[in-house]
VOPAGU-2260 file (C-alpha; in pm, 1 decimal, decimal comma):
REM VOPAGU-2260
SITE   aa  ch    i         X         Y         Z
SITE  UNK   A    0    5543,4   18639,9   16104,1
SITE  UNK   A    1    5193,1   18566,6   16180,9
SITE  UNK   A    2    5036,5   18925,5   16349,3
SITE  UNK   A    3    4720,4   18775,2   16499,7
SITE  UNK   A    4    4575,8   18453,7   16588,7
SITE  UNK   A    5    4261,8   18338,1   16720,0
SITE  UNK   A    6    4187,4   18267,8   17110,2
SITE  UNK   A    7    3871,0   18047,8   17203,6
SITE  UNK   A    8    3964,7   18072,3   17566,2
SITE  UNK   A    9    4276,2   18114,5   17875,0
SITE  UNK   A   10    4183,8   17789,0   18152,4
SITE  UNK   A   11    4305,5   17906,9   18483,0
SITE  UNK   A   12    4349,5   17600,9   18727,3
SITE  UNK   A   13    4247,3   17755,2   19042,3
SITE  UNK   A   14    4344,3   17422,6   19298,7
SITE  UNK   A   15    4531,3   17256,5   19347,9
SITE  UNK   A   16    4775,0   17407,6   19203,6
SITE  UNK   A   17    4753,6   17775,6   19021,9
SITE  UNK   A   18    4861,8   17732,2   18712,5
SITE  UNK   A   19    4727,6   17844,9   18344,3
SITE  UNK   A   20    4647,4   17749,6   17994,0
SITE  UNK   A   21    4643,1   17987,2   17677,9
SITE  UNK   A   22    4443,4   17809,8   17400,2
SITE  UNK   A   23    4524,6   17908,2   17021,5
SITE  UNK   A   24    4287,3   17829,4   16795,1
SITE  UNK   A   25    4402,7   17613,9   16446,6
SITE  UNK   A   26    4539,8   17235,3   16406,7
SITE  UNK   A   27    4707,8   17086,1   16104,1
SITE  UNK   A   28    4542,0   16792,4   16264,2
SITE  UNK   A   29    4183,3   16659,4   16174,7
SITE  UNK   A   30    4154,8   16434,7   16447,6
SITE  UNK   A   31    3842,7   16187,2   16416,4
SITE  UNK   A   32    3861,4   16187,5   16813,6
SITE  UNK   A   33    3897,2   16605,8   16851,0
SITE  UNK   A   34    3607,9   16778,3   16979,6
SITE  UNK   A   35    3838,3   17012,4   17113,9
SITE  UNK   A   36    3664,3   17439,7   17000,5
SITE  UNK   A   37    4022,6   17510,9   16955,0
SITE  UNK   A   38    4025,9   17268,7   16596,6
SITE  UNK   A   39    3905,8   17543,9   16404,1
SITE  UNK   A   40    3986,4   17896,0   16408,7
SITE  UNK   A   41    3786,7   18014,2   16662,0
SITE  UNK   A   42    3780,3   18287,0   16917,9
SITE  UNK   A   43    3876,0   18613,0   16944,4
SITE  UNK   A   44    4158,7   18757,3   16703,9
SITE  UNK   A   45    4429,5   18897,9   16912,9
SITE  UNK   A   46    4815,4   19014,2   16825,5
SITE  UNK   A   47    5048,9   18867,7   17095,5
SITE  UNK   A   48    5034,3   19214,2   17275,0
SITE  UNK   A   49    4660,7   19217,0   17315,4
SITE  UNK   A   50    4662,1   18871,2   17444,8
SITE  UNK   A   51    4920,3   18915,6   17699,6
SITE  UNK   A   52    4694,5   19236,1   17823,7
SITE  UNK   A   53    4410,2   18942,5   17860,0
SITE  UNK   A   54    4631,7   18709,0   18019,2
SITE  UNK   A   55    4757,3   18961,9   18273,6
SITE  UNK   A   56    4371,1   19099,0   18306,8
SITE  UNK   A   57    4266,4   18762,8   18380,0
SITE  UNK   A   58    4532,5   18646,1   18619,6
SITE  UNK   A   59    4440,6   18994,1   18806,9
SITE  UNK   A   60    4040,8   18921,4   18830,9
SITE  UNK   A   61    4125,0   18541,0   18948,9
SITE  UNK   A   62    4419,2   18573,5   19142,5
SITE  UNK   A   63    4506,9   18920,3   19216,5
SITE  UNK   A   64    4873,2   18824,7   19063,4
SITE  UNK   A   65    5041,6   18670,1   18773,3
SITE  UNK   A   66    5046,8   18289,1   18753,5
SITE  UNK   A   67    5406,6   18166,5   18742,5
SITE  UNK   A   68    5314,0   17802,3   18534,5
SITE  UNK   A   69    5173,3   17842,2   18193,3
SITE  UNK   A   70    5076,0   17596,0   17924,0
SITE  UNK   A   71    5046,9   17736,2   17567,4
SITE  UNK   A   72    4824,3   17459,9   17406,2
SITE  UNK   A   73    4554,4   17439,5   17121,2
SITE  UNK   A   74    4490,3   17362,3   16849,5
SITE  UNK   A   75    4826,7   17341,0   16780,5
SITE  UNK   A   76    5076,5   17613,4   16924,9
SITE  UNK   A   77    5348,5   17586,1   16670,7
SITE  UNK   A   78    5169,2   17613,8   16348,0
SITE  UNK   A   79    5234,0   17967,4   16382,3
SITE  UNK   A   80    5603,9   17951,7   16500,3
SITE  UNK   A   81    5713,9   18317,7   16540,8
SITE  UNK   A   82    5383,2   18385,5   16709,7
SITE  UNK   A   83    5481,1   18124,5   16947,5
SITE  UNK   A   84    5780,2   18219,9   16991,3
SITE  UNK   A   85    5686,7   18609,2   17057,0
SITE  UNK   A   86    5437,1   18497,3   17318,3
SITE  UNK   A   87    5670,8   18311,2   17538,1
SITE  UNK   A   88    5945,6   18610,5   17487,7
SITE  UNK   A   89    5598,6   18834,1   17642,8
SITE  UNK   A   90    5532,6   18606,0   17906,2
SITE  UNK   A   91    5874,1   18575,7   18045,0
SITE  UNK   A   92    5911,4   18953,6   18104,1
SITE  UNK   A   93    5646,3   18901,1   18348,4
SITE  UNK   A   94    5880,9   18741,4   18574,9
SITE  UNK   A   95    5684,8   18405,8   18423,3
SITE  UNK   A   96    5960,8   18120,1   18510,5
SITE  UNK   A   97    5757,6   17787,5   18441,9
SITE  UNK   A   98    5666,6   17796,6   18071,8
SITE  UNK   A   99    5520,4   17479,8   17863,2
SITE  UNK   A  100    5380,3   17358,7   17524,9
SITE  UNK   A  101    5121,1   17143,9   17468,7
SITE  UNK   A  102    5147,0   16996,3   17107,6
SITE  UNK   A  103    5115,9   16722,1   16823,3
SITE  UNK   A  104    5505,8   16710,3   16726,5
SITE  UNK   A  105    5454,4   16765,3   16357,1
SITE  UNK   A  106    5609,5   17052,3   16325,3
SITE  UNK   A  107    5903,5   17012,4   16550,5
SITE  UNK   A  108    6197,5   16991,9   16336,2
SITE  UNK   A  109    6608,7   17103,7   16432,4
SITE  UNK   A  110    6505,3   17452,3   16410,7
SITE  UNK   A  111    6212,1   17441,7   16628,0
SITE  UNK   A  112    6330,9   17210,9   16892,1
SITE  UNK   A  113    6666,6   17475,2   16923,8
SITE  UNK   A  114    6462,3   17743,9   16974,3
SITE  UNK   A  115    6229,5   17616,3   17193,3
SITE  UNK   A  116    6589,6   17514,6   17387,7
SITE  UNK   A  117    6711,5   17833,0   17362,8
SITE  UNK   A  118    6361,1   18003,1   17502,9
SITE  UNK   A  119    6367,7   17738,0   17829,2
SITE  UNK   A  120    6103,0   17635,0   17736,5
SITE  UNK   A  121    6023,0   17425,0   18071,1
SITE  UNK   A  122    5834,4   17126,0   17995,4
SITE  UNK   A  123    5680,0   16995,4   17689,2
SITE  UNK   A  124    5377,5   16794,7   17602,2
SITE  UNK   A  125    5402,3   16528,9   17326,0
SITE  UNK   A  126    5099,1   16361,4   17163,6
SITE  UNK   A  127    5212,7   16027,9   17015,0
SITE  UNK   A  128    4867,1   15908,8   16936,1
SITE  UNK   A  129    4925,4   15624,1   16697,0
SITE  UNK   A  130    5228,4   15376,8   16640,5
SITE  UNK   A  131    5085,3   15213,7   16304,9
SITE  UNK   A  132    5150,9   15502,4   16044,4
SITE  UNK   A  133    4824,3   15334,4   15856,4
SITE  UNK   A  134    4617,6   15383,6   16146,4
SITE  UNK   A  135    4733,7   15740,3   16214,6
SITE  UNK   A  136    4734,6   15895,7   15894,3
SITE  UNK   A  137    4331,3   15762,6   15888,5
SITE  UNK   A  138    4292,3   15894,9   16248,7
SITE  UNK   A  139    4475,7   16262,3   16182,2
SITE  UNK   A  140    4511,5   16274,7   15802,5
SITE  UNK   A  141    4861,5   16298,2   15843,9
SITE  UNK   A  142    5175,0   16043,8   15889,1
SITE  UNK   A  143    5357,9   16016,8   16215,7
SITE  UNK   A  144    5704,9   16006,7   16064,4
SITE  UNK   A  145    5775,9   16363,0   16189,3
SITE  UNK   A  146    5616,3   16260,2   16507,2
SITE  UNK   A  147    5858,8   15986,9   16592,5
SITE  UNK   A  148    6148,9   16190,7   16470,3
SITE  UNK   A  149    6032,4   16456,6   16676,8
SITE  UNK   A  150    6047,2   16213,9   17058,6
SITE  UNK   A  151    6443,5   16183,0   16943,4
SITE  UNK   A  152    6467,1   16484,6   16875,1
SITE  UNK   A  153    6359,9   16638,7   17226,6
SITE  UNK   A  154    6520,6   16372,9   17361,6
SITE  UNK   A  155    6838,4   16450,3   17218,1
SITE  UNK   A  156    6824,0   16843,4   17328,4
SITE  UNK   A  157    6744,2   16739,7   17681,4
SITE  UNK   A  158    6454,9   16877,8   17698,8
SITE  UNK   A  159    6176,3   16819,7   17958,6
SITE  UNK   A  160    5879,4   16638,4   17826,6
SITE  UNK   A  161    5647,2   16348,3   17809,2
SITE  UNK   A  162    5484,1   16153,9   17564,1
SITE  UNK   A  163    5043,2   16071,8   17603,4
SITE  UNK   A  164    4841,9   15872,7   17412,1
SITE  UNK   A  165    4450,0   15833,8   17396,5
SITE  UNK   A  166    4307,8   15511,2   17431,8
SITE  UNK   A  167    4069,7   15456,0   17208,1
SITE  UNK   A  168    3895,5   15101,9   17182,5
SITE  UNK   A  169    3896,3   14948,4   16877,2
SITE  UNK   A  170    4109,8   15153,7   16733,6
SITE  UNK   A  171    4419,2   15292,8   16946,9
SITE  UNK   A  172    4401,6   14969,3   17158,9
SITE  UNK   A  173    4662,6   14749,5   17371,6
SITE  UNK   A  174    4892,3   14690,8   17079,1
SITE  UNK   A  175    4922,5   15063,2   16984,6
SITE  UNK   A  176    4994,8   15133,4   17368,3
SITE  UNK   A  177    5257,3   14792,3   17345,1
SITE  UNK   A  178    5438,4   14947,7   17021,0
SITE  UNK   A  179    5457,3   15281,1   17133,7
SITE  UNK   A  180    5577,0   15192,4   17493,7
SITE  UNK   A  181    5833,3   14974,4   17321,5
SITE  UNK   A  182    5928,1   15280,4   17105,6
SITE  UNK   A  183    5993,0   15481,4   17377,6
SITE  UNK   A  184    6209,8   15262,2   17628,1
SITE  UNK   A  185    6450,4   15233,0   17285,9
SITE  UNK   A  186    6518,5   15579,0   17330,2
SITE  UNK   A  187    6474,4   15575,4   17739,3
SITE  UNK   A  188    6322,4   15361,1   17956,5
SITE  UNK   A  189    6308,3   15722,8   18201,8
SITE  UNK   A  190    6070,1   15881,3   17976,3
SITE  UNK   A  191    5720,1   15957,5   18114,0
SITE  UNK   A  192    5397,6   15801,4   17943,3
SITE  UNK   A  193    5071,4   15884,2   18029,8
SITE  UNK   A  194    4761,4   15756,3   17931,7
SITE  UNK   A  195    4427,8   15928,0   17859,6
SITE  UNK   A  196    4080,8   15796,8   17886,2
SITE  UNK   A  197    3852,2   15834,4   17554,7
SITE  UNK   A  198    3580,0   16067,0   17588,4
SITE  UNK   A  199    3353,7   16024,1   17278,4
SITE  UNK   A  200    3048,7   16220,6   17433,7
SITE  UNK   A  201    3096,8   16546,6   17266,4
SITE  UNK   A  202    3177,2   16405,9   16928,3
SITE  UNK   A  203    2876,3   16369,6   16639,8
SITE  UNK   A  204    3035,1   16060,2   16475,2
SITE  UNK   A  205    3113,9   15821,5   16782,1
SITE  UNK   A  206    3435,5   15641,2   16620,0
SITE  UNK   A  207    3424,5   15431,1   16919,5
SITE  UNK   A  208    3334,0   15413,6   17325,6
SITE  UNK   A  209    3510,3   15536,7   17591,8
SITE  UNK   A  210    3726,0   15292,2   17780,9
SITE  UNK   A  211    3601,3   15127,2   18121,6
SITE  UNK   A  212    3887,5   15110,8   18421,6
SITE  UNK   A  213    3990,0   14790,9   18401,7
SITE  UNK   A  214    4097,2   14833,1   18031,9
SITE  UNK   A  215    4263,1   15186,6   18137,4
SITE  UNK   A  216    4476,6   14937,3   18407,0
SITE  UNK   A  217    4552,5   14691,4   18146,8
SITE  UNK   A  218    4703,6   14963,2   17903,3
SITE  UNK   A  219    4890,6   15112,4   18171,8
SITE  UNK   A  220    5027,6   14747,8   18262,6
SITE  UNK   A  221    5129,9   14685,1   17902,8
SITE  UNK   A  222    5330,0   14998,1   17936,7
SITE  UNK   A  223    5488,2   14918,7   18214,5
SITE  UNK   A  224    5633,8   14630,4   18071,5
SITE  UNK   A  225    5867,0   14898,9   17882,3
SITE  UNK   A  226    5907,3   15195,8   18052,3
SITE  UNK   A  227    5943,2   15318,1   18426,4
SITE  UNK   A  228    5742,1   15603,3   18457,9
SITE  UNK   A  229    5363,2   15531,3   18305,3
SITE  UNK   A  230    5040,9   15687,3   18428,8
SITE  UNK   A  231    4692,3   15690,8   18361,7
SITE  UNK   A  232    4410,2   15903,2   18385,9
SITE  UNK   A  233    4020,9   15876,0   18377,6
SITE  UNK   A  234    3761,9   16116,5   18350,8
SITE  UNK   A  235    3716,9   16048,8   18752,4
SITE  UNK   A  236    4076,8   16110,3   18796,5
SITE  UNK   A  237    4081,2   16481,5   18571,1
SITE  UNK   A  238    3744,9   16579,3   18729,9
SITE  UNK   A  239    3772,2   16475,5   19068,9
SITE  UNK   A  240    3556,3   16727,8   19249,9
SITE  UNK   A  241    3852,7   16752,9   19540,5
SITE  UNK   A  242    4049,0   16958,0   19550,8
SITE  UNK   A  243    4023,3   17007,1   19121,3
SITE  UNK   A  244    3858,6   17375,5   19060,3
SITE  UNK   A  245    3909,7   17586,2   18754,7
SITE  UNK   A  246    3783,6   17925,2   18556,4
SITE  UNK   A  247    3806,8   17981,6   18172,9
SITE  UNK   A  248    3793,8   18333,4   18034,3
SITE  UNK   A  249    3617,2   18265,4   17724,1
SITE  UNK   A  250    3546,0   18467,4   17414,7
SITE  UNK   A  251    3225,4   18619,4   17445,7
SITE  UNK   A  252    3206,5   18511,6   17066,2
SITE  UNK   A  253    3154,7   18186,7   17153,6
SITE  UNK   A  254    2938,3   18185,0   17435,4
SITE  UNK   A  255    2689,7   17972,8   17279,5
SITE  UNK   A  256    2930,2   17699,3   17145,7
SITE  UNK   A  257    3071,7   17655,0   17462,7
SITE  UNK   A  258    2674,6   17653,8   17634,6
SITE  UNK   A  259    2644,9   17308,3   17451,7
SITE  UNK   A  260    2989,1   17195,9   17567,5
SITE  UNK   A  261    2844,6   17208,5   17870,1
SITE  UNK   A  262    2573,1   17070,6   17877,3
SITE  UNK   A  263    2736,5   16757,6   17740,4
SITE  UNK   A  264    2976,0   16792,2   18003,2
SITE  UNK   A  265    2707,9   16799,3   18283,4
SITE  UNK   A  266    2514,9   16444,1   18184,4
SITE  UNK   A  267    2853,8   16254,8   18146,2
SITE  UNK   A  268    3068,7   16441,2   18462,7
SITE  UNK   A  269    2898,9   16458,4   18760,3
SITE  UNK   A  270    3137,9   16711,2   18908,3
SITE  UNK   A  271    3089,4   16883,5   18585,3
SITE  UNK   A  272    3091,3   17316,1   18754,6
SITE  UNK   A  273    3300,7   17500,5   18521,7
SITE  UNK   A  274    3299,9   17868,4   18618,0
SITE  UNK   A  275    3369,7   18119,7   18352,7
SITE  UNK   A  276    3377,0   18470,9   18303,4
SITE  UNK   A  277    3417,6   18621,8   17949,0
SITE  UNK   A  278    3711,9   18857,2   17734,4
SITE  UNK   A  279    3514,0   19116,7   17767,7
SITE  UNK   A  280    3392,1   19139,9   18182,5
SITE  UNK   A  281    3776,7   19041,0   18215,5
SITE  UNK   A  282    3903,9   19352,9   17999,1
SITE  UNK   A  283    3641,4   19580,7   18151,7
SITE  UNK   A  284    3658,7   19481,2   18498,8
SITE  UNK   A  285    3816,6   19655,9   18820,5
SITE  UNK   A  286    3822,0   19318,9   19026,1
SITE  UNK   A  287    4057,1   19155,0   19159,5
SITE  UNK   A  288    4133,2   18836,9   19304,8
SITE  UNK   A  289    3798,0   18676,2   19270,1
SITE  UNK   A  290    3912,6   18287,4   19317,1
């Protein structure tokens, strides 16, 4: 059982709806897209009791109460199973009832997927990034097999989740979006597909641009060819300045890798205002309620 793993950050959506994010450093991913501070292990090292102190610290300081939707994400969450598996055991004696995961679907084999079932785990998040298994083992440095196996796999435990996929001109264009779509509505034409703009400003090697609108529209209208439920987002859409507001408690650790996040983030989002306080005001502080 893994003790201890590194937190970068907790993202506490503020409106419009309350709901939070617990980010655990380390990905068996190396993602030529990723420019995500969670990649590495970064952050803070903390034991699954130490971090549910934070948690419950944090949610205290920005809401004056504990969140009842949270998204364990990364990095990747189950790269450290038992760790996972401990945390959502924590944050369901909190009286926590919507519980998620955010993750690549390498790792999710029989065992996993049953115990995830048998936690309720509530919804899942499923990155399908590439359909070609050329193309994705160059993009991740892994192959998607598992990846594929693991969308009939969920599917066949009933539980709640969704596939996304980053477009990425060039590279994870309209036929990627086509094969994957058609992928999916094999297994059911009810499962959810969403779509994700590219955002290559953060990144030192620009692989590729990010897409305009119109091509975002034409993905999502490929897609829809297959499946019944497809959606796409934009930066626009993410960052809309109305009614979207949120706080991350970062590690004060990493205060000045997260400084050139953003900046970045302020010349490409014009609604760019991410408030933050850090681990250490949050652990020391007698406030409450501060959203």
């Amino acid at each position: 059982m893994t003790a201890c793993r590194k937190v970068p950050f907790l993202t506490f959506v503020v409106s419009p709806d309350r709901k939070a994010k617990i980010n655990l450093s380390g990905c068996n991913f190396n993602c030529k897209g990723c420019f995500a501070i969670a990649r590495q292990e970064a952050g803070r090292l903390l034991s699954v009791k130490k971090l549910i102190n934070l948690f419950v610290k944090s949610c205290e300081c920005i809401y004056g109460r504990i969140v009842d939707d949270v998204q364990m994400t990364g990095g990747e969450p189950t790269v450290h199973p038992d760790y996972l598996f401990s945390l959502i055991q924590e944050l369901r004696k909190l009286g926590i009832s919507k519980i998620g995961i955010s993750t690549n679907g390498y790792l999710l084999d029989n065992r996993l997927v049953e115990k995830l079932k048998s936690l309720k785990v509530n919804y899942i998040k499923l990155d399908l990034k590439v359909w070609t298994n050329k193309i994705h083992r160059w993009y991740t440095g892994k192959s998607n097999v598992n990846i594929l196996k693991a969308v009939e796999l969920l599917y066949g435990y009933a539980l709640n989740f969704y596939a996304r996929t980053i477009l990425i001109p060039g590279i994870i264009d309209f036929d990627e979006i086509e094969k994957i779509a058609k992928f999916l509505s094999k297994i059911s034409k009810g499962i959810t597909y969403k779509i994700y703009q590219f955002a290559p400003e953060q990144l030192k090697n620009k692989i590729s641009r990010a897409p305009c609108k119109k091509e975002m529209s034409m993905a999502f209208n490929v897609a829809r060819r297959y499946l019944e439920n497809v959606e796409f987002y934009t930066t626009e859409t993410v960052y809309k300045p109305d009614p979207y507001k949120c706080i991350e408690v970062r590690a004060d650790e990493l205060l000045e890798n997260f400084k050139k996040i953003d900046e970045i983030s302020k010349q490409v989002i014009e609604t760019w205002n991410m408030q933050y306080l850090t681990m250490n005001q949050v652990l020391n502080s007698e406030l409450q309620g501060q959203s």
